[in-house]
Structures are given as structure tokens and as C-alpha cells.
N, C-alpha and C positions, 0 to 999 in steps of 0.2 A: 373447146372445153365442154365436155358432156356434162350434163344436168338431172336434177331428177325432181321430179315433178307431180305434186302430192296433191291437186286438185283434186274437185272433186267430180266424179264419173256419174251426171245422169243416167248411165242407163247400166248402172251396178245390178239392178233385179232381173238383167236380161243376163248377165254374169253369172250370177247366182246358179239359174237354170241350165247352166250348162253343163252336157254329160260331162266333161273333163269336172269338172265342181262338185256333180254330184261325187265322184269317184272319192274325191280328197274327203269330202265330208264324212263318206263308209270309213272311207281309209281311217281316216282322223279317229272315229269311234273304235275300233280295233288297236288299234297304236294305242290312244290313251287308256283300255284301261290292262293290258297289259304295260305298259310305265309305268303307270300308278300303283299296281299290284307289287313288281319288281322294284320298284322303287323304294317303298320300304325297308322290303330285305337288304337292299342294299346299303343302306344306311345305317340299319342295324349292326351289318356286319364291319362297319367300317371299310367299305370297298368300292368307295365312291371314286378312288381314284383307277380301280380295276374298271371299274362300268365304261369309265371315259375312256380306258386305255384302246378298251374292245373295238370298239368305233374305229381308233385307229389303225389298229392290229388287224381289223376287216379291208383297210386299203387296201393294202398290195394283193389282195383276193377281188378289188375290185377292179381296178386297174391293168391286171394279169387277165380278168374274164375278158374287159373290152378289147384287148391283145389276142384272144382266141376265141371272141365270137362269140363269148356264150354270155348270157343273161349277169349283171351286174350284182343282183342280189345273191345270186348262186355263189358269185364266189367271195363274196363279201361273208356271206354266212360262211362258208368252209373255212376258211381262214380266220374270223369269228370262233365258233367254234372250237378251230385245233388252237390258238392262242388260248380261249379259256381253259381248255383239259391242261395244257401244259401247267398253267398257271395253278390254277387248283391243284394239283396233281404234286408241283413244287412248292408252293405253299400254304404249308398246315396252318403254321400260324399267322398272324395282321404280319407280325415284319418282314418274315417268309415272304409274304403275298406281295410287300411293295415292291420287294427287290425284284424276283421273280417278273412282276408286270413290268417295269421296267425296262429290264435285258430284253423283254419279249419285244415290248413296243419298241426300242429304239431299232430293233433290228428289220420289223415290219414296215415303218417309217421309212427307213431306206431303200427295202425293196421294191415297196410302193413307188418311190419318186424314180427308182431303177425302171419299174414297168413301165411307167409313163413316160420318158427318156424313149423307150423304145417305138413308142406308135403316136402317130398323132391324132386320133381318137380317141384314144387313152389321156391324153394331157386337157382336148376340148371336153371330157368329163368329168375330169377334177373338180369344176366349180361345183356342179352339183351334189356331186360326193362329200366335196368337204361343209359347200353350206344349203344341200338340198333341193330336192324340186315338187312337192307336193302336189302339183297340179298336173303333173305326167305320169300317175302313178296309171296303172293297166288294172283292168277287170281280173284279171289274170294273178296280178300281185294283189289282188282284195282276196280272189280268192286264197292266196296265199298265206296272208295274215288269221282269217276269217278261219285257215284249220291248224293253225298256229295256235291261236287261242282256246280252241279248244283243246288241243292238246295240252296247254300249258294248263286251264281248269284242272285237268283231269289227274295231270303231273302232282300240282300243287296239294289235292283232295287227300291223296297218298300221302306225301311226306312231308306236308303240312306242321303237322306237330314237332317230329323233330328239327326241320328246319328252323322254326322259330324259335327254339329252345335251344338251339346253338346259334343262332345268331342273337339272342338276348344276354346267353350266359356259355360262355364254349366249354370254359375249366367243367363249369358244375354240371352240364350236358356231357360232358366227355367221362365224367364221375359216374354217370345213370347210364352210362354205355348207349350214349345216342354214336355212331359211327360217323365220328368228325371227317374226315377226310374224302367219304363217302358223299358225302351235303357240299361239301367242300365245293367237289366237281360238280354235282347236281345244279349246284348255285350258278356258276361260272358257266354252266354248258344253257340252262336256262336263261341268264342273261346275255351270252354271245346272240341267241333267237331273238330278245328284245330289241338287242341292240339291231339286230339286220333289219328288221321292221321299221322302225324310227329313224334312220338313219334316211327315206327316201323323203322324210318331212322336213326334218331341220339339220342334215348333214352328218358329216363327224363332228365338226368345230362345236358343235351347238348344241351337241347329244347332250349336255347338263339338264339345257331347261325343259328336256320332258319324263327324263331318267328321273332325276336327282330334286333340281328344284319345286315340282308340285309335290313332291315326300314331305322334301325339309317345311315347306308351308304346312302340307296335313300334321304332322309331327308341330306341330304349333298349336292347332286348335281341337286335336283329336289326345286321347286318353288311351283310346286301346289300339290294340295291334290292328282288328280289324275296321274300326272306324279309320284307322289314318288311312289304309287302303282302298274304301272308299272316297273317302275326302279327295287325298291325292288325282283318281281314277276321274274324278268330275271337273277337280281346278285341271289337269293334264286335257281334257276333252274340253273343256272352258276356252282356253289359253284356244285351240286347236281354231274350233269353229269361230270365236269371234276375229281369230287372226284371218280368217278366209273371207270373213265378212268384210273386214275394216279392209283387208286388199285388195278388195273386188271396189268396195266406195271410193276408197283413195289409193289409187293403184302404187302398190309398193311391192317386191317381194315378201312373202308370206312368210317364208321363214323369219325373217325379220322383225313382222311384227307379230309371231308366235313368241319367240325367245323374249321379245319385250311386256308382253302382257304376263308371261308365267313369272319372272323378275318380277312386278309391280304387284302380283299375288303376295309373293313372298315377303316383299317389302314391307307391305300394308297389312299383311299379319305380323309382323319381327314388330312393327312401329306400333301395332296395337297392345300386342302382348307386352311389351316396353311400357304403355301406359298403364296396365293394368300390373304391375309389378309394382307402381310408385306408390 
């Protein structure tokens, strides 16, 4: 019977300094504050449960790449990607959009567990697929995030306004001829990106706590659109580095105690703002 074993690591600060550590730390900075950015919008738009779906709907693009050799992100994001255009594309409206993600996901889901069926390299990378590996991320995939982001800055700078404006209010945005359907995809095709990125930290399974839950916490203590997008981008990079810390001291998988500290974020503001209602 296997164990696990949360001692503590005298020589955590020789951990620290390790290029693999430095990588996850860049990484971590890039991932969180595109989640944090994205993360809002998503919540705005009530598509919290399209964000999570992406993750999944990216399997069988990842699982198909280690089947053909090619880089895990690549086909995670393609398949990312063409599930979110589908999706946006079929749904205009919130209820549109659930169903829509749905039919998509359950069919991805399958494909996925089809890919892996087929290769057994494919099946030994499920775990990390599904619950991450932050600490094997490549120079390579820094650079990858690192022009990501700025594309997404430069994306967001643009259609910034109407974006927000349909994601705050869609009828009354759709009234002033902001072109819903248009943001629709823009949203969905921008977040399949997030999600590829984040996915090599805390999985599919797990994609909430750096997507969704440092939002729902900035949307707690934050007033405007743009402070909760920072707020978010700090607790999201928070959660990130002291997970790397705390499992370098007490060695545990990082994702694990990433997803545990963004949860106790969240907690500890819903528990706050709870008292401050009474």
C-alpha cells in the first residue's frame, strides 16, 4: 500500500533554484494573468461552464497529438479552438451555448478516451492532461504563452469595449448594434488559448481553479470591471507561486496544492463578505 508523504524537505531552497522551478515560476506568471484577465469575461457572460468544457473538448487533440507525434499543446489548442468556434458559432444565446457545449463535449470526451485506447503513450499521459504537470513545462512552451499574451493584450485593447458591453448587458449591447455573435466567437476562440496554456498547470479536471475561481474571489472584493481583472490576475499568480513553494517544502503535487490555495482564496473572501453583510 503506497503512501504519501508530507514531511518536511530541508533542502526545499536548493528546489527552488532549479531551472525546471525556474520555468514553472515564468510559466505560472503568464498563465495567471491571462486567467485572471479571462476569467472575468467569463463569468460575466455566464460561461463558466463553456470554459471548463474547453479543457475537455482539448483531450482528444491531446491524446490524438501523442498518437502522432506531435507536441501535446498543439493539438490540444486545435481541438480547443475548433470546439470553441463551433460553439460560439451555435450559440448566440446562454441556453444556445449550454446545449451547444455539451453535444460538443460529450463527443470529445469520447474521442479522447478512443485516442488513448489506441496507443499506450497516449493513456501514460492522461494523468497529466487530466490533472497537470507544471514542473515539465519547456523553455519552448514559455516562449509560447509569453506570445500568447501578448497577442491576447493586443486582441483585448481592440474589442475591449464591446466585449464588455455584451458580456455585462447582451439584449441592450445587441440594441447599440455591438455584433453579438461576432464577440461570441472572439470570446470562445480566446478562451480555447487560455485554456491551452493552463491546462499544462493544473489539468483539465482542475481548469476551474485558475479559469473561474480567482474571478469569482476578485468579483468579491473588486467594484469595477477592471480592478476585478487585476485582483483575479494577482490571487490566480498567488495561488500559482506559493503552490510551487509549499511543494518544493512539503513535497506534494503542485497542482494540488495550487487548486487548494485558490479554493481557500475564495473561501476566505465569500466568509468575509458573509460577515460584512450581517
Amino acid at each position: 500500500m503506497s503512501t504519501i508523504d508530507f514531511s518536511f524537505d530541508p533542502e526545499w531552497m536548493g528546489t527552488l533554484t532549479a531551472p525546471f522551478m525556474t520555468n514553472a515560476f515564468v510559466a505560472g506568471l503568464f498563465i495567471a494573468l491571462a486567467a485572471g484577465v479571462m476569467g472575468y469575461f467569463t463569468i460575466a457572460r455566464h460561461s463558466t461552464f463553456a470554459a471548463h468544457a474547453l479543457a475537455h473538448i482539448g483531450l482528444p487533440g491531446a491524446t490524438g497529438a501523442v498518437l502522432l507525434g506531435l507536441p501535446v499543446s498543439l493539438g490540444m489548442g486545435v481541438f480547443a479552438l475548433g470546439g470553441a468556434l463551433v460553439i460560439g458559432a451555435l450559440g448566440k444565446r446562454v441556453s444556445e451555448r449550454e446545449i451547444a457545449t455539451g453535444t460538443v463535449l460529450a463527443f470529445a470526451t469520447g474521442l479522447g478516451l478512443f485516442f488513448a485506447r489506441l496507443s499506450s503513450s497516449a493513456s501514460q499521459q492522461m494523468q497529466s492532461i487530466l490533472f497537470g504537470s507544471i514542473l515539465t513545462i519547456t523553455t519552448d512552451q514559455i516562449i509560447g504563452f509569453a506570445i500568447f499574451n501578448v497577442l491576447l493584450l493586443v486582441l483585448l485593447a481592440v474589442i475591449y469595449r464591446p466585449l464588455l458591453f455584451s458580456s455585462l448587458d447582451e439584449q441592450v449591447a445587441q440594441a447599440k448594434g455591438v455584433p453579438i455573435g461576432v464577440m461570441n466567437v472572439a470570446f470562445m476562440a480566446i478562451m480555447a488559448g487560455v485554456i491551452t496554456i493552463a491546462v499544462p498547470a493544473v489539468g483539465t479536471l482542475l481548469i476551474f481553479a485558475l479559469v473561474i475561481t480567482p474571478a469569482a474571489t476578485a468579483n468579491i472584493l473588486a467594484g469595477s470591471p477592471f480592478k476585478a481583472m487585476v485582483i483575479a490576475s494577482v490571487l490566480c499568480l498567488a495561488a500559482i507561486w506559493l503552490g510551487l513553494v509549499l511543494s518544493a517544502m512539503f513535497p506534494a503535487p503542485p497542482s494540488f496544492i495550487i487548486v487548494t490555495l485558490s479554493t481557500l482564496f475564495w473561501a476566505i473572501a465569500k466568509g468575509a463578505a458573509a460577515l460584512k453583510a450581517r
